[in-house]
N, C-alpha and C positions, 0 to 999 in steps of 0.2 A: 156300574163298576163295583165289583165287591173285595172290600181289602182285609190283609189278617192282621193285626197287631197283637206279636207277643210281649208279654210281660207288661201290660196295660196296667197292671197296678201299681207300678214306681210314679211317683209325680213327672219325672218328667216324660216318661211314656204318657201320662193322660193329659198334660199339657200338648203335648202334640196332637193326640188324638182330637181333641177340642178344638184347636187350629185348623185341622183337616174338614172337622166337621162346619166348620162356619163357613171354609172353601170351596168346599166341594157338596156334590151329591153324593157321594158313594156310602155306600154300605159297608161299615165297618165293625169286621165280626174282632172281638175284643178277649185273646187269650190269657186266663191268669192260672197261678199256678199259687192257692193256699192263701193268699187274702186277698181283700177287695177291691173291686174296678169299680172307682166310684165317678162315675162317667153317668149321666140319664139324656137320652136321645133315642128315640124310636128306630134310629137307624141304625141302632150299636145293639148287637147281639153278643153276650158273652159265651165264651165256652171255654173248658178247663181242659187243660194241656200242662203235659207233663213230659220232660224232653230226656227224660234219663232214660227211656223204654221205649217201643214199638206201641205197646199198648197203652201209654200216654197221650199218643195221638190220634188214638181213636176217633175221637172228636172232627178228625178232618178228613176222615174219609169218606172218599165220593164229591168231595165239595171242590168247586175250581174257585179260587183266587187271581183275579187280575195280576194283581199284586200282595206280595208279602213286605212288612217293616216289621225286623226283628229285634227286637229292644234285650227280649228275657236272658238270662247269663248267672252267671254266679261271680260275684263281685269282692267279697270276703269269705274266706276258709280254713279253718284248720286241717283242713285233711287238703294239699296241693290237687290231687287226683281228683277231687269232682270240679276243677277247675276243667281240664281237662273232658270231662267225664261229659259235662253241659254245654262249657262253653264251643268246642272242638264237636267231640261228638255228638252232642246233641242239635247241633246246626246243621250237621251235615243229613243226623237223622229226619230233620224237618224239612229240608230242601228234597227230600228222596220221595215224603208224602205230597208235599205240594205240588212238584214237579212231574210227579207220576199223572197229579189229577191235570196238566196242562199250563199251571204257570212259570213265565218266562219272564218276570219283573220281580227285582228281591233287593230290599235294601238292608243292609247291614251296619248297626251300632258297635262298632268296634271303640277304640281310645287312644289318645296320645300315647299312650304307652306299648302301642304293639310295638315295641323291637326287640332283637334278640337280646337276654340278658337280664331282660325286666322283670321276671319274676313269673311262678303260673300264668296268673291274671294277664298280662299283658301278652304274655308267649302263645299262651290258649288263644286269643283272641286274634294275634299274627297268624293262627296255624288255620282259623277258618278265613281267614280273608286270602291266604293262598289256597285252599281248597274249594273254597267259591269262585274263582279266578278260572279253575281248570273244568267249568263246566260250561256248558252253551246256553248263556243268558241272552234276552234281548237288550233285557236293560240291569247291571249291574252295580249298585250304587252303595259307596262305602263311607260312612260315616263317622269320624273320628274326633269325638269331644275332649276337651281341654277340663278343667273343673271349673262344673256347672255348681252356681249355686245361686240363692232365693225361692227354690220350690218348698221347703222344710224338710229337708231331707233326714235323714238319721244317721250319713256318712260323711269324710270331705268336709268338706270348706262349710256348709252349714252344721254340720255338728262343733265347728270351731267357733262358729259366729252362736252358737248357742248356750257353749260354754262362756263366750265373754260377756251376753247380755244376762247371762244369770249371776253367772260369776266375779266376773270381770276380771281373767284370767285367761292370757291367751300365750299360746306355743310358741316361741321365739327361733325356729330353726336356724341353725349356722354350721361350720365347719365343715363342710361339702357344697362343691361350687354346682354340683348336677340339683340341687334341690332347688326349682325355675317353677311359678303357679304361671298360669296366661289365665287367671279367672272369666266366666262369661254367664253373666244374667241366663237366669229363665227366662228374661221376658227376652231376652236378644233370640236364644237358643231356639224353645223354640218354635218361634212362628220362622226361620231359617234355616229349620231343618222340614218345618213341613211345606215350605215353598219350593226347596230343593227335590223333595218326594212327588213334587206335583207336576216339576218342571224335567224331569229327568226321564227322558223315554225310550235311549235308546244307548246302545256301550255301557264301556266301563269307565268310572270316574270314581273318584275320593275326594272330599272336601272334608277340611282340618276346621273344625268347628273352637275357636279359642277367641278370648279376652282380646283389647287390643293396647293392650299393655303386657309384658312380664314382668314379672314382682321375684324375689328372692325372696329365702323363708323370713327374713329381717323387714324386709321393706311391707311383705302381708300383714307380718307382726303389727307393726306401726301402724298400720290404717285401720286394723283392728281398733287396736287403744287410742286412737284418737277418737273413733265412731261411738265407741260404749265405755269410754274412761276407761278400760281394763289393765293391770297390769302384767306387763311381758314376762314370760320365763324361758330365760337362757337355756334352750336345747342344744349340745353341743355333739354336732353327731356321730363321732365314734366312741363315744362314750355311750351314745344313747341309746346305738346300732347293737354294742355290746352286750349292756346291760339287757336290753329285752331280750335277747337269744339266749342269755344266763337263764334269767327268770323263766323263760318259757321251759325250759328242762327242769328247771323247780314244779312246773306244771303252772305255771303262772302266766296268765295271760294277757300281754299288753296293746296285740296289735297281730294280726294274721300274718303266719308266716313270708308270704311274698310283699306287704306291704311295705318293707324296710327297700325294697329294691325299687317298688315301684315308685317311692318319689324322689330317687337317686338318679334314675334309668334315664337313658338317651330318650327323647319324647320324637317323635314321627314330625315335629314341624313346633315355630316358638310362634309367640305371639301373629294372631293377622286379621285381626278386628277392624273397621275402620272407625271412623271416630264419631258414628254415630251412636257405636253402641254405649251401652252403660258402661260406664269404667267404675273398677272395685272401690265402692266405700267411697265415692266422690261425689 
């Protein structure tokens, strides 16, 4: 069985890739796009892919894939449109080379946040999960994560827990009842995203990948400062919503354009962990 994994260089793409490979036999050819897949197994073949072009995916011409697990996206942006640009069209461009070469299994990392309203990021992401919907899959499998954190990420919930162990100074959000985390370990996420990949062979399904707990932006706060003594700061969010869209016309940059919406935004499903997983900072 030979599989494609884009965007292999994120930790939690090579967490899975790792998981896959301790499960299985297959052959996984490992897509990055500008740094490194730091993955070593005789079975992992990398190759560089770039989804903004035709000619990006040179790389995968003539090659058949049993199956595809597509991680890669664009995640923060100052320009809305390569949201858009990648996560939208360039999905649709990769389903057009893989498909062509005979595969009919494709799983998709989408996010809590695909619903209307949400902002690029999340909207982009709703716009290929309906346009992979309208194609003849065998097997179509949508994957929707909550905020994953423990890989050391450089985004989200570990860029907070990194600010408080250095710091000890963490975000206090309040003043908006839509601001909901459902946090969910790496180590939960994902060896249950790569048992879902192994075990899914046939339709269409979505599994909501979350914490199994919800925390408000106050209650996160709190488990924070309890875990690394940090102290809290009162984010009050129309104030906070404000001020950053001032500054950002100052040319001032506090936080990508759609990220104000996306952790306001209706979320695709709350909390639904069971109680084996890790719970946040307990």
């Amino acid at each position: 069985m030979r599989i494609l994994v884009t965007g292999a260089s994120s930790p939690l793409a090579a967490r899975v890739v790792n998981d896959l490979l301790r499960t299985t036999d297959a052959e996984i050819w490992c897509a990055r796009h500008k740094r490194q897949v730091n993955i070593s197994d005789p079975r992992v073949r990398i190759v560089e892919l770039d989804l903004e072009s035709d000619v990006g995916l040179a790389s995968l011409d003539h090659v058949h894939f049993d199956l595809v697990v597509h991680f890669a996206g664009v995640t923060h942006s100052d320009n809305e449109d390569r949201y858009w640009k990648i996560n939208l069209e360039g999905t649709m461009r990769l389903t057009k080379v893989v498909r062509a070469n005979g595969c009919r299994r494709f799983v998709f990392i989408s996010t809590r946040c695909a619903t209307p309203g949400s902002g690029a990021y999340g909207e982009s992401k709703l716009g290929a999960e309906k346009h992979l919907q309208q194609l003849d899959w065998a097997s179509l499998l949508v994957i929707r994560p909550a905020e994953v954190y423990g890989a050391d990420g450089t985004e989200g919930l570990d860029r907070m827990l990194r600010l408080a162990r250095r710091w000890h100074l963490v975000p206090a959000f309040w003043g908006n009842s839509g601001i909901r985390f459902a946090p969910i370990h790496v180590d939960d996420f994902s060896p249950s995203v790569a048992s879902a990949i192994k075990d899914h062979e046939k339709g269409f399904h979505v599994i909501e990948t979350s914490g199994p707990e919800e925390l408000s932006g106050i209650s996160l706060a709190r488990r924070i400062m309890r875990r690394y003594l940090a102290v809290p700061v009162p984010v009050w969010w129309p104030g906070f919503s404000l001020a950053v869209n001032s500054l950002r016309h100052l040319g001032i940059k506090l936080a990508s354009p759609d990220q104000l919406n996306r952790l306001v935004c209706k979320k695709t499903a709350r909390s639904g962990g069971n109680a084996d997983m890790v719970r946040f900072l307990k």
